[in-house]
Structure formats: structure tokens, C-alpha cells
N, C-alpha and C positions, 0 to 999 in steps of 0.2 A: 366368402368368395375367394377363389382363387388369385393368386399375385397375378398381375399383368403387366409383362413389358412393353416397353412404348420406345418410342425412336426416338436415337441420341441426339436428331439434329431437331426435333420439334416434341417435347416433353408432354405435351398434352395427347399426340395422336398412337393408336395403339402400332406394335412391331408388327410387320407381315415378315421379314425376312429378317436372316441371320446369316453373319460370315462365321465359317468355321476356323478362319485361323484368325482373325483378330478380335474377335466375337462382337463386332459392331451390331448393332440393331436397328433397322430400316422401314421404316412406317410405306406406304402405301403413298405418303404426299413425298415419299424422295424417290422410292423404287417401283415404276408402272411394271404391272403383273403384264408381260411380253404377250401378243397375240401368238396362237398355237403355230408352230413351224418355224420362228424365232428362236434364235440362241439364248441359253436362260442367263439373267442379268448378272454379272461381279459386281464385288466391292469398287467402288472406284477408289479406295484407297490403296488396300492391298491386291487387287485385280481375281484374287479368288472366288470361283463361284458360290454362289447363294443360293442358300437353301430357306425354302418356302416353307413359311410358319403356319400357311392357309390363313383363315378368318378369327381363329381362336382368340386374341386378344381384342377382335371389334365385336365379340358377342356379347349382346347382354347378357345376364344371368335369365337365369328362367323362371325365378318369383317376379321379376319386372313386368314378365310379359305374360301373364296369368289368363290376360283376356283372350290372347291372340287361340291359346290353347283351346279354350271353352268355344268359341267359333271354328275353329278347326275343323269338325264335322258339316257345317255349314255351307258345305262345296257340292256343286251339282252330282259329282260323280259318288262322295262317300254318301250322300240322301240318298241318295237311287239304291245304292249299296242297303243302305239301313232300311227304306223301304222291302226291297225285294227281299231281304231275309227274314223281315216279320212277317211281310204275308205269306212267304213260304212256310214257316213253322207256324203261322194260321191256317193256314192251306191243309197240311199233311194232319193236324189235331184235330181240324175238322173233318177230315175225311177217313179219320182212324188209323191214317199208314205213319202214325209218330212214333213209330217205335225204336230202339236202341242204335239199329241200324241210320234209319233215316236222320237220329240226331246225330249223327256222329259225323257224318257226311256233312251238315249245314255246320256245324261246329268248325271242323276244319275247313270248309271255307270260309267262316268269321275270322277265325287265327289266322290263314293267310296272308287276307286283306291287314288283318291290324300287324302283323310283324313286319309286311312291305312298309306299312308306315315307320315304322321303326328304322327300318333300313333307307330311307329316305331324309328322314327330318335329321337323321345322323351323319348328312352328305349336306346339309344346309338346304332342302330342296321342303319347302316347308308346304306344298300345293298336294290333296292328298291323292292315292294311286287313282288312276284313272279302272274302271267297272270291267274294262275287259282284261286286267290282269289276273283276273279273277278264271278264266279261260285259258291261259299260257303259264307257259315255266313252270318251274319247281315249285313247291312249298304246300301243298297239302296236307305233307305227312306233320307241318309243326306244330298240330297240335296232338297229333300222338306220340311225339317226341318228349312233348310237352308233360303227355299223361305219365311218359314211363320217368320222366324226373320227379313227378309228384310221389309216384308206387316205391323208386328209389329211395326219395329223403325219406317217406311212413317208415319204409322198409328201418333204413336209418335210426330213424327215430324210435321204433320199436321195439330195437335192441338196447338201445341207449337206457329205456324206460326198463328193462329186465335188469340193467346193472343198477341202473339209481335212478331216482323218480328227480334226485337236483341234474345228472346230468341230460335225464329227460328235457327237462326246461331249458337248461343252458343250448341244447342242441337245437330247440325249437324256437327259442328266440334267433339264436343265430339265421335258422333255415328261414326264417321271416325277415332277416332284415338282408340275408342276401342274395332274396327271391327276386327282386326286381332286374340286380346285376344278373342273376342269372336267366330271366326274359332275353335282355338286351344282349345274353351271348349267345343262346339261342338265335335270334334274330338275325345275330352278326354270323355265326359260325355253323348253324345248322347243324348242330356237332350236339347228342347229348351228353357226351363223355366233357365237351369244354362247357357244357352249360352246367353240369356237377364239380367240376375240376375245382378246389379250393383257392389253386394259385393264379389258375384263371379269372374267378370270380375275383380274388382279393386285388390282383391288375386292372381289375375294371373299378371298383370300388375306389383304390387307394389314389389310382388316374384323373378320379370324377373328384376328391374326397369329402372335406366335409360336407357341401350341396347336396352331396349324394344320402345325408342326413335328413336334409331338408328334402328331397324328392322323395325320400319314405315316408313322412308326415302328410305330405301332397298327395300320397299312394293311397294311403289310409283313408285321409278325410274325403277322400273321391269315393274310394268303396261305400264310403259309411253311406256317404249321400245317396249313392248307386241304391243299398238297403232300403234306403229312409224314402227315396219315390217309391221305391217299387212297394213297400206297404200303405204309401198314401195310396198310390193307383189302384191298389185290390178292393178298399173301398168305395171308391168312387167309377172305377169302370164296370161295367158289364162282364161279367165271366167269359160270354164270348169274345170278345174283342181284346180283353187281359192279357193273354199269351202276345198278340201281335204289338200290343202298345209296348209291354214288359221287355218283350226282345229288341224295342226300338230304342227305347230307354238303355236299357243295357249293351246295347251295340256304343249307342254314342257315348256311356262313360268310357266302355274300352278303347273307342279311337281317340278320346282324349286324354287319356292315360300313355297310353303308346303315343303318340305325338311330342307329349313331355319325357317322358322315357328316351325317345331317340333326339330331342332338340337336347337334352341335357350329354347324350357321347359326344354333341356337334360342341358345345359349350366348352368340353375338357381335350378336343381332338388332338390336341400340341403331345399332353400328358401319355394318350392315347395310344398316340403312334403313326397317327395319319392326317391328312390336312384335307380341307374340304373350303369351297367359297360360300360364301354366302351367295341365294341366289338373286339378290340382286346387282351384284356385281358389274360392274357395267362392260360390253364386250367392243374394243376398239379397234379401228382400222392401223397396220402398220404406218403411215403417216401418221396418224395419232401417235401412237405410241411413240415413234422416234422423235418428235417435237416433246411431247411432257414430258417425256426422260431429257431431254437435254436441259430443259429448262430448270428438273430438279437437280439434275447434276451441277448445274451452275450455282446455285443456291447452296448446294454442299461445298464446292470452292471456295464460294465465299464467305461461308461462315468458319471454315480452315483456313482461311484467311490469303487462300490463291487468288488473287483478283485475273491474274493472266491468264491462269490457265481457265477461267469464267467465261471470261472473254473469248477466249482462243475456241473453246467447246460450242460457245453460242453464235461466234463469226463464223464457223464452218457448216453450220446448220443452215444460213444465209443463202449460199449459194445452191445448198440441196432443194430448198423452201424459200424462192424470194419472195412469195406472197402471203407468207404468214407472218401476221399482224402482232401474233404473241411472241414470236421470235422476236420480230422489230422490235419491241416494245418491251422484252428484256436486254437486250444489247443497248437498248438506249439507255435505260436504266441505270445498265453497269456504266458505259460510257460517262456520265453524269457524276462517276465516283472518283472519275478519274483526273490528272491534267492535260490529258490530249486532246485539247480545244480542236487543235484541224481534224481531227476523226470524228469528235462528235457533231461538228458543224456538218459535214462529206454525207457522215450516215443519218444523221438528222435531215436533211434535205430528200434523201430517197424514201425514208420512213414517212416524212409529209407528202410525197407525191402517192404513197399507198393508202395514206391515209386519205386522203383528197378524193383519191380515186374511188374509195370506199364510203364516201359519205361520214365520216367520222370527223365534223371539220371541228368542233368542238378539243377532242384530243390532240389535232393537229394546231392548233394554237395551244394547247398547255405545251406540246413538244417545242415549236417554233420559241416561247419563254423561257422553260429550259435551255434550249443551246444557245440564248440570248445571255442567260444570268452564267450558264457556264463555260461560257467563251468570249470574254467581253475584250479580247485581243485579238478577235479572229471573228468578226460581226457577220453573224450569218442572212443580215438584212444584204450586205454584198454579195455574198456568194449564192444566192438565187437570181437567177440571170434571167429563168420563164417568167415575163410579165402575166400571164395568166395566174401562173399559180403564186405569184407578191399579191393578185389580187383577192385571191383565193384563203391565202391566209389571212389577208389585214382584213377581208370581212367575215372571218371566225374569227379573229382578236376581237373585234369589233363589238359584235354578237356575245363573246361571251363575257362583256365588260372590262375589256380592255381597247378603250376608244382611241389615249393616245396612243398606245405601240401601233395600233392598226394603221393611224392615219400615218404615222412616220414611215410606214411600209409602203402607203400606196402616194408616198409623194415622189411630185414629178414622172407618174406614169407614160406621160406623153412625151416625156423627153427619148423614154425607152423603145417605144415604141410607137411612132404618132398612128399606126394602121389598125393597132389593136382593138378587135369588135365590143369587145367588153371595156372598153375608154368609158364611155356616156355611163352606163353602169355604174362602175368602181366610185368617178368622180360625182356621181347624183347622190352615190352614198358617203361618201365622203362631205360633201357640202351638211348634209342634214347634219350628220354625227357633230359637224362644230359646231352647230348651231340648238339640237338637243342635247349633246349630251353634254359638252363642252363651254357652250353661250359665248361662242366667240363668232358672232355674226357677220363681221368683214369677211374671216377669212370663207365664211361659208358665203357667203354670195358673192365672190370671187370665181367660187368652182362651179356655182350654179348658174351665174352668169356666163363659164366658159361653155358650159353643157348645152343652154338655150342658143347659143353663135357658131357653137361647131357643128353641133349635131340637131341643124334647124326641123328637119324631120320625122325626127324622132321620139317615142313614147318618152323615155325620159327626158326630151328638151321640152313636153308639155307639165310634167309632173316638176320641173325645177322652175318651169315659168310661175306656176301656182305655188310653189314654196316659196320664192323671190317675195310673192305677194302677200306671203301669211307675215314672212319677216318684217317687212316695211312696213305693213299694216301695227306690229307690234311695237316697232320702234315711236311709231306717229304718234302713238295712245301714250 
């Protein structure tokens, strides 16, 4: 398998991108691939633009993926494909019109369809051509292209055999092992001159390299099998129907031959010359994109050890995106590194009010303990002034197993605001929590007591009347 570079700031994930002047290497989890019409990303160290590595180093090798290949045929469009060419050449054998002519015609529209595959799964596009390509564009003549490189190498080899029967062989192994390179530059170039070219071929070959060892053994053992049905099946089928099964059989080793052929250019494309995505790449909106790049960019700050300029990159995203939560929730993060207790109390309060808003009450008491443990000079239980949202947190402290911070949050509500609708509420829950979670029963029938006398009409002055009751009742026993 070929070396694979991986990105400086995260060692496990593979390079998509490269600076040319400081030759940094940038994974996919620091440099979001820009939606189309975006300026393409720099370094953010040396500000130079960056050149795209494509997919090459996130692809697997193509012995891993062995099965994906052998179902690769398996697709509505290349059946119908394999269907309609066996009963055509059952069609034309039965009817006696099979002659040189008429193969020759089905032939190069076999080759078509499978060299389009080539030129596809070599773009990372692994879904096979869709039945009406078979109708459009170029490419019919590639398999008489194909014939006049075969009449070439004979030719070749023919003369090779009149100087010496050793360099006959040396010539023919070679034209065997660099038949397949020479498919895939056919495929790629339509060119029979680049599909014979030696320097050509040895550029594709030395690109792929040793794998491309290994895709010959894969080459072979496929033919063999190709062989090895089609002499089981002449025993076992009817001579009528032979020709149609045989051609279906043998359609489908070819597209899966050419599928591996062309996933194996997408595997070596860096070496190659050209980059391609994988296709399932995920495709994002410019708001996407501008939020994950800032957030990776922060991350690379920080592990260069800029904590300011982290900050500074992820505060100014703030203003463009107040209501992204990922934003908030890296700026908090950073803040938490830092000793500027009044910023992270200031931005902590706004991040809780989105949080809040959002149903995430949960996070917004881990956030509310954070700017507790990291500003214990600058108490952010003061600097929250909306008694709605003091009560709003102390029952996510509450909730998530934090009983006292919660209840030190929702003390003296009433002093704050005696009008507040959510009073009866806060304190019905507050009374139980002393009393489950706490067992400090005074002070809970206290609050539940205050609940049943101020708010005589109310759903929870009946639900604290009945708790008054469970308590007493447990005290008495």
C-alpha cells in the first residue's frame, strides 16, 4: 500500500490539502472543502493558497473492498445493460443474423458501457453508468481501438519471436502485465498511440505501483473464474439458451473487472495527477461551511498555542451567527482556558439564554457550573438579573443532579420579583428537592407552606398541600 499523509494537527486523520510554501498538511477535520463559488481556502499560517489533495489519502485500498466490487453489477441500470445484451446476441443466433458484422456492433457497445465505468469509478463515482449512455456521446469506436492495440502488441511480438524466442517471452510477459495500464489509458485517453506509449503506460503503472501488482493477480483470478463458469455452464445449460447465460456471465465479470480497474486510478489519483471526491462527500451550505472552518481554525490556534487569536476568530463569528449553538459552545470552551472571569460570566449568560431557548436545559447547567467553578470572583448567580431564567437554570441544576447549586439559585425568588408567574412553580419545586433529594424537611415545608398561602388557587398550592401531607405523615411514623 502506498504511504499516506495525514494532517499535522490530528495524526490519525488522512491530508486532503497541502501548502506549497510551508508544506503543511491539512486533514478534512481542519480545512472544510469550500461550497462552489467560494474562494479556495489558505494556510492560516502562512496565508498561501492550498492546493487540493482530493480524496486519495481517505481511500481505502481495493483488496478491503473486494465485495463492494463483485456487487457492483448489481444495479438496476448495468442488469438491464447485461440482460439486453444476452438476449440480443440470443436474439441475432437464433435468427442466424450473428455474423461478424453484428458481433462487432454488440461488442463495442459492451466496451463502451464497461470503459464508461472505468472513467467513472476513477472520479470516485462508484454507482454504474446509467443504460442510456449507451445512446449518447463518444465511445463506440473503444473497442476497435482496443482491437488495433491487440494487432499492434501480435504485430510486436511477432517480430520480437523472429530475433529470439527469450525475447519473445520477455516481450509477452511484459505486454501481459501492462495490459491492464493499458485498458485504463485507453479509457482515460481514447488515444491508441497513449494506450501503446511505454512512458505512458509506465506513468500509470509506477503512479498506482506496487497494488497495481496486486490488481494483476485480481485481473487473472477473475478471468480464470470467468473460464471456469463458463465451462460449468455448457454442461449444465441447454445449448439454446448457453450463448444468452454465457454473454451474461461474461458481461458481469467485465464490469467488475473495470470497476476495480478504474476504483484502483481513484486510490493512486494524488500520484496520478488529478484529485477526485469521494462520492459521498457531504455537499454544505455557505453558513456551514463558514461556522466549521472557524471552529477548525480555532483549534489550530490553539494547539500553536494562539489562545487570542482563537478567541478573536471564534468572537467574530458571534456577531455574523448569534444563534449558533456550536459557535457558543466553542467560545465557551475557549473562555474556560482562560482568566477573564467577567467575559466568561457576560458570554456565559447569553449562551444560557440560547441555550434555554433551545431546549438544551441540560447543557445549560453544565455551562451555568462551569462559569461558577471558573469565576468564583465574579459569581454569575449575581449577574443574572431575569428571574425567569435563575429559575430556569436552578431546575436543570436540579434535574441533572445538582440539587444544591440549584436551590442556592432559586433562593429568595420572591424577594426578586414578588409578580413573577412562575413563583408557585420554582418554589413547589424547590420545597420537594429539600425534602427528596436533600431530607431536610423544615426547610421544605417552609416553601411549601409559602406555596399553599400565597397561591391559595392554584394547581400547585393543591400538589404542596398533598406533599405537606406525605411529609408529616412520615415524620409521625
Amino acid at each position: 500500500m502506498s504511504k499516506k499523509d495525514y494532517c499535522k494537527y490530528h495524526q490519525r486523520e488522512p491530508a486532503t490539502w497541502r501548502c506549497r510554501k510551508c508544506q503543511k498538511l491539512y486533514g478534512d477535520c481542519c480545512i472544510i472543502k469550500p461550497p462552489q463559488g467560494l474562494t479556495a481556502p489558505k494556510c492560516l499560517m502562512c496565508t498561501e493558497p492550498l492546493s487540493y489533495l482530493g480524496s486519495a489519502n481517505k481511500i481505502p485500498p481495493f483488496w478491503t473492498q473486494i465485495n463492494r466490487f463483485f456487487l457492483y453489477p448489481f444495479n438496476q441500470d448495468s442488469v438491464m445493460f447485461l440482460v439486453i445484451s444476452s438476449l440480443a446476441f440470443a436474439a441475432l443466433e437464433l435468427t442466424g443474423l450473428l455474423g461478424i458484422f453484428s458481433w462487432l456492433i454488440l461488442i463495442s457497445i459492451i466496451y463502451k458501457y464497461s470503459y464508461s465505468i472505468i472513467e467513472l469509478t476513477s472520479h470516485g463515482d462508484m454507482t454504474p453508468p446509467s443504460i442510456t449512455t449507451l445512446f449518447s456521446g463518444t465511445g463506440f469506436s473503444l473497442f476497435f481501438r482496443q482491437l488495433i492495440v491487440f494487432i499492434l502488441t501480435g504485430v510486436f511480438l511477432y517480430y520480437l519471436a523472429k530475433i529470439s524466442i527469450i525475447l519473445f517471452f520477455v516481450g509477452l510477459i511484459l505486454a501481459i502485465f501492462a495490459f491492464p495500464a493499458s485498458v485504463m489509458t485507453l479509457a482515460w485517453e481514447h488515444s491508441v498511440t497513449a494506450a501503446i506509449n511505454p512512458s505512458r503506460l509506465w506513468f500509470i503503472i509506477s503512479g498506482i505501483g506496487w497494488p497495481y501488482c496486486i490488481l494483476c493477480v485480481f485481473l487473472v483470478i477473475l478471468s480464470i473464474s470467468n473460464t471456469v463458469v463458463d465451462a460449468f455452464l455448457a454442461t449444465k445449460i441447454h445449448p439454446l439458451l448457453f450463448q444468452s447465460v454465457n454473454t451474461f456471465v461474461n458481461g458481469y465479470f467485465i464490469l467488475v473487472m473495470f470497476s476495480l480497474m478504474g476504483y484502483t486510478l481513484f486510490q493512486s489519483q494524488e500520484k496520478l495527477g488529478y484529485t477526485a471526491d469521494m462520492e459521498d462527500d457531504e455537499l454544505i451550505s455557505d453558513e456551514e461551511y463558514y461556522i466549521k472552518q472557524t471552529l477548525a481554525d480555532a483549534e489550530i490556534y490553539l494547539k500553536e498555542g494562539n489562545m487570542d487569536q482563537a478567541l478573536s476568530i471564534v468572537r467574530s463569528k458571534i456577531d455574523q451567527f448569534p444563534n449558533d449553538l456550536d459557535i457558543h459552545k466553542r467560545f465557551h470552551e475557549l473562555l474556560t482556558e482562560t482568566n477573564d472571569e467577567k467575559r466568561l460570566v457576560y458570554h456565559g449568560i447569553a449562551y444560557l439564554k440560547l441555550l434555554l431557548q433551545t431546549n438544551n436545559s441540560y447543557q445549560a447547567s453544565q455551562v451555568y457550573l462551569n462559569c461558577q467553578k471558573g469565576a468564583p470572583s465574579f459569581p454569575i448567580k449575581e449577574a443574572i438579573e431575569d428571574i425567569k431564567m435563575r429559575h430556569q437554570i436552578a431546575e436543570a441544576l436540579i434535574n441533572s443532579g445538582k440539587p444544591k447549586e440549584g436551590l442556592v439559585l432559586m433562593k429568595n425568588l420572591h424577594q426578586l420579583d414578588p409578580q413573577y408567574p412562575g413563583l408557585a412553580k420554582a418554589y413547589l419545586l424547590a420545597g420537594k428537592t429539600y425534602s427528596d433529594r436533600l431530607h431536610m424537611d423544615k426547610q421544605a415545608l417552609q416553601l411549601l407552606n409559602f406555596v399553599a398561602k400565597k397561591f391559595p388557587n392554584s394547581i400547585e398550592a393543591k400538589q404542596a398541600t398533598e406533599f405537606i401531607k406525605v411529609i408529616n405523615s412520615l415524620q409521625a411514623s
